[in-house]
N, C-alpha and C positions, 0 to 999 in steps of 0.2 A: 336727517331732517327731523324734525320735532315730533313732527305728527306721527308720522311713523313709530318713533320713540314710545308713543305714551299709550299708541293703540287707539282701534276704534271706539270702542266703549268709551272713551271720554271723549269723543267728539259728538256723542249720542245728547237732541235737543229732550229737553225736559220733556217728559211723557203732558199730551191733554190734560189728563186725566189728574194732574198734581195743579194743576190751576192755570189760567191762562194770563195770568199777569207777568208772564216771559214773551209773551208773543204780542208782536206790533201789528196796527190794524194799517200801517205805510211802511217806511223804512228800515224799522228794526232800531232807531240809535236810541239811546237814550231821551227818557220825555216824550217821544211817541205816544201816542193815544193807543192803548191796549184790549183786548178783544175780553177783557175781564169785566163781566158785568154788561156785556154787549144785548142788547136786547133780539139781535138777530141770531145767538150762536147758543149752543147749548153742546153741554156733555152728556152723551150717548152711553151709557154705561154697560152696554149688552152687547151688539150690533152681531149678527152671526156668521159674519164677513172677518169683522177687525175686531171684536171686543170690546174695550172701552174706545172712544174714537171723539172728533168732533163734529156735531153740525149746524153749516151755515147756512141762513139763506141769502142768496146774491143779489142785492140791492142796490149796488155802484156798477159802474161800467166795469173798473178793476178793482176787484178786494182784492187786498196782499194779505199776506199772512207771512211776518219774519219773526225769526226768534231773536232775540234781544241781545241774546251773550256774544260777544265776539268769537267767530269760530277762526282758529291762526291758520293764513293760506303762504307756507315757505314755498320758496324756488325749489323747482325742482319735483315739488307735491304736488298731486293731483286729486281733489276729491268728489264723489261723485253723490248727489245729494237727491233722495227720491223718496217719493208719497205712494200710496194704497187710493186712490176714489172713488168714489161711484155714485151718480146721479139717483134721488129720492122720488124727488115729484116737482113736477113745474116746469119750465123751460133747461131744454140741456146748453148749457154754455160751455167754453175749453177750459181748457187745464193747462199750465207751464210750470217751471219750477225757475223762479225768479229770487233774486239775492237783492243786496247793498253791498258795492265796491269799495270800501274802505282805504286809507293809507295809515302810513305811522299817524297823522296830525289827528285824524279821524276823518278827514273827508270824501267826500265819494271822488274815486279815479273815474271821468271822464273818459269817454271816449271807446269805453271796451265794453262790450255785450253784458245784457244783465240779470238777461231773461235764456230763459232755454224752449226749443221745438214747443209750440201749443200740441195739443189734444183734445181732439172731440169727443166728449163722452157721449158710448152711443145707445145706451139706452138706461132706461131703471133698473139697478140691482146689479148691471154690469161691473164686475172691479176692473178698474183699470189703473195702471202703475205709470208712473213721469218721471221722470228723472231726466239729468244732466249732468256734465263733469263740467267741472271748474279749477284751472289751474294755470299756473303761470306761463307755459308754453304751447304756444300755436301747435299743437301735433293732433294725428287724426284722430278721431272721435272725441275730442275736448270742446265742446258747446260756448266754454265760458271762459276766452283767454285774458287773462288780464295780465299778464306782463308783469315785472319785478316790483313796478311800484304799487299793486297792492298790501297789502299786508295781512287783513282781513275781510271775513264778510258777516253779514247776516244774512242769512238763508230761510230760504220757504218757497211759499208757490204766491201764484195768482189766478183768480177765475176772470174770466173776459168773459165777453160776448152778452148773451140774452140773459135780464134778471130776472127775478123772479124763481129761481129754481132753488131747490132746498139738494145739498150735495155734504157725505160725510167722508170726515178723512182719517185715514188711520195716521198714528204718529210718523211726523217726518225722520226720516234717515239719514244721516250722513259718514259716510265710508269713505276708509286711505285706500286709494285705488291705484297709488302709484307704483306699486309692484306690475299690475298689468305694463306700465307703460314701458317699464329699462328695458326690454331687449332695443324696444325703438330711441329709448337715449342713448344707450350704448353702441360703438363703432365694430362689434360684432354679432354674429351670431355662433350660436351652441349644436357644432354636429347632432349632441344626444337630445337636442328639439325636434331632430328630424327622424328619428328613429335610430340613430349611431349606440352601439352595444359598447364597443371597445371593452370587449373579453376574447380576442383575439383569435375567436374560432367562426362568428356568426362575419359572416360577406357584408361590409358597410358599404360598400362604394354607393348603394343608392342613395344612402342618409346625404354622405359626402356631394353627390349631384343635388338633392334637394336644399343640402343649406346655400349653396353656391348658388343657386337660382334665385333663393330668397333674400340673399343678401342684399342686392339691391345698391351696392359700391360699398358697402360696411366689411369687416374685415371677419374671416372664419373662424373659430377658437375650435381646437382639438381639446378637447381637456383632458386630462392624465388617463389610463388608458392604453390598451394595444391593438389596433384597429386594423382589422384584415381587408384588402381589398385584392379584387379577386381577378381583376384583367385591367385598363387602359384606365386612368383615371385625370382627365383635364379640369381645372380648377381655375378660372377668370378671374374671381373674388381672390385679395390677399388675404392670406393665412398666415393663422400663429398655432404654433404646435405645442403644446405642454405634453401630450400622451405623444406615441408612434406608430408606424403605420410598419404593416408586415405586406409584403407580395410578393406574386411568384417574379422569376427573374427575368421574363420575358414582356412582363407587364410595364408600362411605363407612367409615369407621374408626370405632368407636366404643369407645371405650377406657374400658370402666364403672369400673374404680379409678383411672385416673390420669388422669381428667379436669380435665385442666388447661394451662395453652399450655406451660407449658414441656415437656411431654413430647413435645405433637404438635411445637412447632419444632423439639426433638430426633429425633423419628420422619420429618420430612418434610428437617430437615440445612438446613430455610429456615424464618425468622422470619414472612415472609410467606404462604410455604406452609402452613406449621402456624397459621396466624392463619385463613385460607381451613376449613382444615381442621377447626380446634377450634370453627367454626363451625356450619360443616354437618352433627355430631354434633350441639352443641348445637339447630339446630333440625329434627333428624332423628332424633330421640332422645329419649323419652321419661322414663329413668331419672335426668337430673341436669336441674336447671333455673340453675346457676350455672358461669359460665366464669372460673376464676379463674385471674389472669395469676399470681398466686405476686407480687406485687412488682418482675415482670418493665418491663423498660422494650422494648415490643414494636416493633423496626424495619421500617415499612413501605417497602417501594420501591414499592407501586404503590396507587391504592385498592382496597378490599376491595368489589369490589360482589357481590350477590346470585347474579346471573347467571354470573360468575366463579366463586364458592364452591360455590351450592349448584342445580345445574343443577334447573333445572323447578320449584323453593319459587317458587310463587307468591300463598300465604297464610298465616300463620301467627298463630293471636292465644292460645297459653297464654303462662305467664309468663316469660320467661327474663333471664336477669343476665351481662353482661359485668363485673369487679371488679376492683378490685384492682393495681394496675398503670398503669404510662405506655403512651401510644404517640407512636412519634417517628417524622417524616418524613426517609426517606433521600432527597434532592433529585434530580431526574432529569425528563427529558420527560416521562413520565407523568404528571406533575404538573401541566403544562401546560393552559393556559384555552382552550378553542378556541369562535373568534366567525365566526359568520355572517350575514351582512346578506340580506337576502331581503325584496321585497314582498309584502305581501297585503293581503286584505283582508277589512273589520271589517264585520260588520251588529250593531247593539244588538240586533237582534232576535233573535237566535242570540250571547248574550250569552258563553259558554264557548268560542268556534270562531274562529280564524283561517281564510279558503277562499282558493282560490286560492293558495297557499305556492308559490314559489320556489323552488329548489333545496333542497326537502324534504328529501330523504335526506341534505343533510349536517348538517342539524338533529336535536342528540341528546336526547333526552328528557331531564327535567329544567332545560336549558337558561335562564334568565333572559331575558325579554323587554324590551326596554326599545324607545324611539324615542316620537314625538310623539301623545300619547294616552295614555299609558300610565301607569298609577299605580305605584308601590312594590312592588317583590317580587312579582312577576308571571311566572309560571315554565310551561315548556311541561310539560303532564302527559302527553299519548299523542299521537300522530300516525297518522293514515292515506293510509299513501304511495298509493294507488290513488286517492283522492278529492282526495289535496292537501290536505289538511285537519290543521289543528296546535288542538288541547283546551288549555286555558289555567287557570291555578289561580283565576285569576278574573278579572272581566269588565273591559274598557279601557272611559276615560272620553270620549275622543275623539269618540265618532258615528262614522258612518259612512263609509267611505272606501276609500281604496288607500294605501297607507304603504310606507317604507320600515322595517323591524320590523330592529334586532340582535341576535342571540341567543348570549348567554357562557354557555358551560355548565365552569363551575366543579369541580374535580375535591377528593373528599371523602374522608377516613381512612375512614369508615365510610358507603356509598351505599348504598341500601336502596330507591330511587327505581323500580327496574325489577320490584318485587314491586306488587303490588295491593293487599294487605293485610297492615296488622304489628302486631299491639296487643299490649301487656304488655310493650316491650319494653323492659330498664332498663340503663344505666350506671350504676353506684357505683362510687366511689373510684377514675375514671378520671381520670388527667392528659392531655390531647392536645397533644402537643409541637407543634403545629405550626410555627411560628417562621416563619412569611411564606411557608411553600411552600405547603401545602396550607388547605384549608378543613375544616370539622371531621366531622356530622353531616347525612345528609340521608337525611330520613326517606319513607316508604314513602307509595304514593298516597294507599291510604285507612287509618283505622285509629285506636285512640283508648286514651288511657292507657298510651303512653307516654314513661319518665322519667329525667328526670338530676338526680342526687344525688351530693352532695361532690364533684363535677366541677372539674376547671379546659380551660380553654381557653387556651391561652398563644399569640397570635398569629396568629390565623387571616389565613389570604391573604384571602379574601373575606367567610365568611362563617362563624359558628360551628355553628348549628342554623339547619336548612332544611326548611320542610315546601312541598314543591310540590302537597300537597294537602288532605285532611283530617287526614291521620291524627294533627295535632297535636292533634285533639278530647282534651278534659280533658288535656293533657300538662304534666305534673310539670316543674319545675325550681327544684329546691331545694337552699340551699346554695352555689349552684358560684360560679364568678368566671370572669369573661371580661376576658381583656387584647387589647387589641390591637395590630393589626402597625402603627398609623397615631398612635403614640405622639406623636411629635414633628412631625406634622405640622400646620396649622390646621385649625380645625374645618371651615373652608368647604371644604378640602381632601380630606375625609377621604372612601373611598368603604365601606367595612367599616360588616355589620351584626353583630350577634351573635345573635339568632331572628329568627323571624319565624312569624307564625301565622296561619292559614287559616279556621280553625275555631272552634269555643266551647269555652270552658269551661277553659281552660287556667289554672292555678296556677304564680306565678313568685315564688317567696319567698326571703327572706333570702339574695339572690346578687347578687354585688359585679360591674360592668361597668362599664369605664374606657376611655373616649374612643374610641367607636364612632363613625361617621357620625348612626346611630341605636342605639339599643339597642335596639329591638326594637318591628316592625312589625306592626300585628294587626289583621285583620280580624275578624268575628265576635264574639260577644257571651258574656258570664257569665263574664270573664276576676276572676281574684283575683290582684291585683299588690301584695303584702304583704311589709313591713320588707326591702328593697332600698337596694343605695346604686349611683347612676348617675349620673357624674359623665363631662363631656364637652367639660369648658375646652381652653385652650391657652394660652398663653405673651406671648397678642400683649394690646398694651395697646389698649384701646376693639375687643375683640374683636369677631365677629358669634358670634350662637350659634346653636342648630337645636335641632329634634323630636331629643327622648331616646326618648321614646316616640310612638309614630305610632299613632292609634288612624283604624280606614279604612271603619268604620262608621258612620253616624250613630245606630242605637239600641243602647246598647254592653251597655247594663245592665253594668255592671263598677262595683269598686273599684278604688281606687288608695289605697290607706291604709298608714300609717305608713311610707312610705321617706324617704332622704335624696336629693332630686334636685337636683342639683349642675350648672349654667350649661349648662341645656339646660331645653327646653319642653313641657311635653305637648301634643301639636300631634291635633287632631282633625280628620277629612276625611272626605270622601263619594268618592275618587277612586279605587275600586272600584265605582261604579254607570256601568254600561250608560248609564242615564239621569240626569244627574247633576242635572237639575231636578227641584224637588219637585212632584211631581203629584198631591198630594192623596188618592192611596191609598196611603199608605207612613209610614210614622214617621221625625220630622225626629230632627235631633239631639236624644239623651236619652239618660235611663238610667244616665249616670256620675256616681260619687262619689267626690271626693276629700279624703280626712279623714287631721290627723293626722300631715301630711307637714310636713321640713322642706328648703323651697325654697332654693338659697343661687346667689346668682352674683357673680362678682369681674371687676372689669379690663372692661365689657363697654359695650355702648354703652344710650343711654336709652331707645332706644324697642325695647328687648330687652323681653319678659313670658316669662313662665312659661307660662300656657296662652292659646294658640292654634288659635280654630277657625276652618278656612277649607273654607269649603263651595266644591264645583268647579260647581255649577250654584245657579238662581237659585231664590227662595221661599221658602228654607229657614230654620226657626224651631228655639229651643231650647227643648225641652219637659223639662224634668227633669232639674234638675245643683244636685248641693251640692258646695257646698268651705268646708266649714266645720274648726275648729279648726286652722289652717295656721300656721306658722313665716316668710313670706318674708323674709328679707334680701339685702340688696345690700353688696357690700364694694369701697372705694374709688370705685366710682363710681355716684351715684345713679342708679336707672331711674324713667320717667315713670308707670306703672303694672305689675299685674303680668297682664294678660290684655289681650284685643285680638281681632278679627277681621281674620282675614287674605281682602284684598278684591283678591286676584289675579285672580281667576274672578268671583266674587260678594259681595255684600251680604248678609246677613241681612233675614229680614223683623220688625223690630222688633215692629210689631203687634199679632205672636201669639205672643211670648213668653211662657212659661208655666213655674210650680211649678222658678223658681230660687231655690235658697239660698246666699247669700254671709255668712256668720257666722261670729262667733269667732276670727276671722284679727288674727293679729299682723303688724307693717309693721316694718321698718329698711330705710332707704335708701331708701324710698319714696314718689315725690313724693304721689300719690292713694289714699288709701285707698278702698277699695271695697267696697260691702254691701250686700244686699238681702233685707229691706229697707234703708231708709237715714234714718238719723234727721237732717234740717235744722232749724236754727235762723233765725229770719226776725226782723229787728226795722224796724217800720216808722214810721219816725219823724214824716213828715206826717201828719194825716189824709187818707184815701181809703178811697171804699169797691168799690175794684179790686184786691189788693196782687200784685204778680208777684211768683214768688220762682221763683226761679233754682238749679237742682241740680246745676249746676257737674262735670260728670264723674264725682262719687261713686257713679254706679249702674255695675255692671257693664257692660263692653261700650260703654261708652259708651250703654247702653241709653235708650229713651225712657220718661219719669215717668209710666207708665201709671195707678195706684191712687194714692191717700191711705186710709194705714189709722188713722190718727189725727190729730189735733189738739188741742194744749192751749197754753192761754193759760201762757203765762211770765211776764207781765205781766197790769194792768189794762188791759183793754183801753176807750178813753173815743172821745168823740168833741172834735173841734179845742177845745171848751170843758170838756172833763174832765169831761165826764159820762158817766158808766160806763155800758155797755153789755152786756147780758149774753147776746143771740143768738149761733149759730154762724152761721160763712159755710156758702157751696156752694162747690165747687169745678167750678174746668177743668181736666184734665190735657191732658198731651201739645203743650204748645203752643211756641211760635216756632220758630224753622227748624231747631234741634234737637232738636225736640221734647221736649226738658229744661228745659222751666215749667211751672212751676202758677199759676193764679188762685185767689184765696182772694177770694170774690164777698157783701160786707156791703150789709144794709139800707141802711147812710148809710156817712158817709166815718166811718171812724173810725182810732185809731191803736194802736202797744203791740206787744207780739212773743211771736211763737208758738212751737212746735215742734210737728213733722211728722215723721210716720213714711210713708216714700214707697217704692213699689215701680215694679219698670219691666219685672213681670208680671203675669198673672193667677196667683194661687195656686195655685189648683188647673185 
């Protein structure tokens, strides 16, 4: 602004005392009649008040008194125009300090104030001071608004009221006073107005409460600085951070308008600090239930675990949302897998407990268990170092023993492992950069519904979603894609999972995972595995291939409907049972349904199938599995069928197979088709009244020809001299060493050919 520019001293009106032919006896303009030569006013040239001064005596209702020169009034300036007075002798009359409103043309602005507060002078010899501010915006203490279309004034006073009194004035004054007014033009205020030091040792949090109070909806400014505060600090007012803020770790920030990371990585001057931080508001704080990175790409240097962030949370289940934004791994130690080998040992009968542990305390919670025994995704949940005792996400298949057990405990963007309980707790539109250093998610002991949505996982080191215990109960993931870090490796090579589940009830929909060891391991039952594509070839010609999906229950009760599962198996197991024979009070394999999918594998060898159940102990029967309307194909090289029992461990017990359905399946590249039931065609050309007929591997599983649920003559059926015959046979099932013959048992020998509708269960 101008005024500002040039400084007060040129806005200063000509002193009395250099002659009064600047001062107007009405409006100040030009041509005015001037108090020069006034027969009422004289120059004081002593006064022991003001010194040289003027004085009048008041003769009109209102003497004005303006100075003549234009004084410039810019937007945005404010100035503030005051007198010295004090009554002589005669009647005391008011005081004001009154202008002319001017515009560019020169004419008076209309309509806005022109005069400032009167004052009674109240006695002789009293000084008494008037003043006003005058300036283009309505804000408080401004007397004189006159809005954009002035442009100047002329300035001075007026005496009102009773004439007659003789009053002198010392020289008028006019001052830039718009520096008073920018904190109130400005949309913030200044912590160090309030007392804020930000020399990083003196306790600001009161400054910090007092600017926040005065804000008044304006915005806070930190300015550069390191600003300690010393316990709990809540902030209404949005803030903007230039300096940062230091506190202890127990303390919490909660930033009610500018909840979001980039303020707190602004506030804390670290990525990771403020990632810590904009945490433990979010679940220490009730008033926002969303953490939004702003589009941020959040640089982690270390994992973010619970016990780090949010000292002593160790339950949480309302809803909250990380959003919005990447996170990417800064590469360093921290990131580091650390493995320990330790004996102990296993009772099935204390099926969750490892006793006796080994160098227990270097075993960190969470930890991966692996060694001889041990099934899939097997993870330490608590330890008690006084007993020697390690709690497990679920039970080894081994028996009972002493082992040698290793334990990788895998380091995670986001670990959540050292809480108890965490439900509601969601990721949208997270990217996690991992890129081979770190591993992604790992979720809290216990806890249920929660979920990832529009997720990507870009190369996890080990593993992408981890639950070491329940709390993947009913957990969401929907949408996302998982790449992995084991791209170009073979499949038999590859050790990367991308989940893994513990619990029931989980939903895994429409999300894209590419060439994992597994795609995802799951215990527990009422799983919904809907329109996915998981795909897990490799490069090599007559490949081998493995379990896409690892299911580690035998009653799953799940679907598996409509995905594209691409040169890998749905591999079923019992290698989470304690006891992995079947004892007759337990439910065998059952419960899953596979509809809908299309199966595809290329480059792979023949005795590759798509599902695989391999039971770890003996007895075990399949009670309840449909795979009907399926897709499979093979590309380049045929397979021999597309299912099998895996008889590492164990056998199936054929016997008691029950209520399988094999229907509606499409075959490319498939040497056997498979169905059950199964429709045979038998033509027997001698007479005989025995006829074997032979089912050739067309039952699932290689299953044995338990039922005939039809029979019909395709032919007439006669005896050796053609004479027709109109009984039905009996039957034998279950016969020769495969148990895949039937006996078709007639009155006499006779001949002709039939079809058979054959099964290699009980129905129901």
């Amino acid at each position: 602004m101008t005024i500002a520019i040039i400084g007060n001293q040129s806005l200063m009106p000509r002193a009395f005392r250099l002659g009064l032919g600047q001062w107007s006896r009405t409006d100040g303009r030009a041509g005015s009649p001037t108090w020069a030569g006034a027969a009422n006013a004289a120059i004081v040239p002593a006064d022991e008040d003001f010194g040289s001064c003027l004085e009048i005596l008041k003769q009109e209702s209102v003497t004005s008194i303006r100075y003549m020169q234009r004084t410039p009034v810019n937007p945005g300036s404010y100035l503030r125009i005051s007198a010295r007075v004090k009554a002589i002798a005669g009647n005391l009359p008011q005081v004001r300090i009154a202008a002319f409103a001017g515009n560019a043309a020169g004419n008076n602005v209309a309509g806005v104030p022109q005069t400032g507060p009167s004052v009674t002078l109240p006695g002789y010899g009293q000084v008494v001071e008037v003043a006003a501010i005058v300036g283009t915006g309505r804000r408080e203490g401004v007397d004189m608004a006159w809005g954009r279309a002035a442009t100047f004034g002329h300035f001075g006073l007026d005496l009102t009221g009773d004439n007659n009194g003789s009053i002198r004035i010392e020289s008028i004054a006019i001052e830039d006073v718009t520096a008073a007014f920018v904190p109130g033009m400005l949309d913030w205020v200044d912590v160090r107005d309030f007392g804020a030091m930000g020399d990083g040792a003196t306790d600001d949090r009161g400054a910090f409460i007092a600017a926040d109070q005065a804000a008044a909806g304006r915005q806070i400014l930190v300015p550069e600085g390191s600003y300690r505060i010393g316990s709990d600090l809540s902030l209404a007012a949005a803030v903007r951070f230039v300096g940062t803020l230091t506190m202890p770790r127990n303390a919490r920030l909660a930033l009610t308008r500018s909840f979001d990371f980039p303020t707190y990585a602004a506030a804390f001057g670290d990525e990771t600090e403020g990632m810590k931080r904009a945490l433990q508001a979010l679940l220490g704080f009730t008033d926002h239930a969303v953490l939004d990175l702003c589009g941020r790409n959040v640089h982690l240097v270390e994992p973010i675990s619970i016990s780090a962030a949010v000292p002593g949370m160790t339950s949480f289940a309302n809803r909250r949302v990380i959003a919005n934004g990447q996170v990417s791994i800064v590469p360093g130690p921290a990131w580091d897998t650390r493995v320990v080998t330790s004996a102990a040992t296993y009772d099935p009968a204390q099926p969750a407990t490892l006793s006796g542990v080994a160098n227990i305390a270097n075993i960190e919670l969470g930890a991966r268990v692996s060694g001889n025994g041990v099934g899939r995704e097997v993870y330490m949940l608590a330890r008690n170092l006084g007993a020697g005792t390690l709690t497990l996400s679920q039970p080894l298949y081994g028996g009972a023993g002493t082992r040698n057990y290793t334990f990788s405990r895998y380091r995670y963007a986001f670990d959540f492992s050292d809480m108890e309980h965490l439900s509601r707790f969601n990721f949208d539109d997270v990217e996690f950069l991992l890129e081979g250093n770190a591993s992604g998610v790992m979720l809290a002991q216990t806890g249920n519904m929660n979920c990832f949505r529009d997720c990507y996982f870009t190369r996890p080191r080990d593993r992408g979603i981890t639950s070491v215990g329940t709390a993947c109960q009913g957990m969401l993931v929907d949408r996302c894609e998982f790449l992995s870090n084991e791209m170009g490796d073979l499949a038999q090579n590859r050790t990367t999972i991308a989940l893994n589940v513990n619990n029931n009830d989980s939903k895994i929909r429409h999300s894209r995972f590419i060439r994992f060891a597994h795609f995802a391991v799951m215990n527990g039952g009422g799983h919904m595995i809907e329109g996915n594509h998981w795909f897990q070839g490799d490069n090599a010609q007559n490949g081998v291939r493995f379990g896409g999906l690892v299911l580690t229950q035998t009653n799953v009760q799940a679907t598996v409907t409509g995905n594209y599962i691409d040169n890998c198996s749905i591999e079923w197991t019992n290698e989470h049972d304690p006891y992995p024979n079947f004892d007759g009070g337990e439910y065998s394999f059952g419960g899953l349904t596979i509809t809908g999918n299309t199966f595809l594998a290329s480059n792979t060898t023949p005795g590759f199938t798509w599902l695989a159940v391999k039971p770890y102990g003996s007895g075990h029967f399949i009670h309840g599995l449909a795979v009907m309307g399926n897709v499979f194909k093979s590309l380049n090289n045929k397979i021999t069928r597309i299912e099998r029992v895996d008889t590492s461990f164990a056998d199936l017990n054929y016997q008691r197979m029950r209520n399988i359905q094999f229907q509606g399946n499409m075959f490319n590249g498939v040497d056997t088709y498979v169905a059950n039931p199964v429709d045979i065609s038998h033509s027997q050309a001698s007479a005989s009244n025995r006829w074997l007929v032979t089912v050739s591997q067309a039952l699932p599983f290689n299953g044995w020809v338990r039922n005939v649920q039809s029979i019909i003559a395709t032919s007439q059926i006669t005896t050796a001299a053609n004479a027709r015959v109109s009984e039905m046979p009996w039957v034998q099932t279950a016969l020769g060493a495969t148990r895949q013959q039937v006996a078709l048992n007639w009155g006499s020998a006779v001949r002709g050919s039939v079809s058979l509708r054959l099964r290699m269960d009980n129905p129901d």
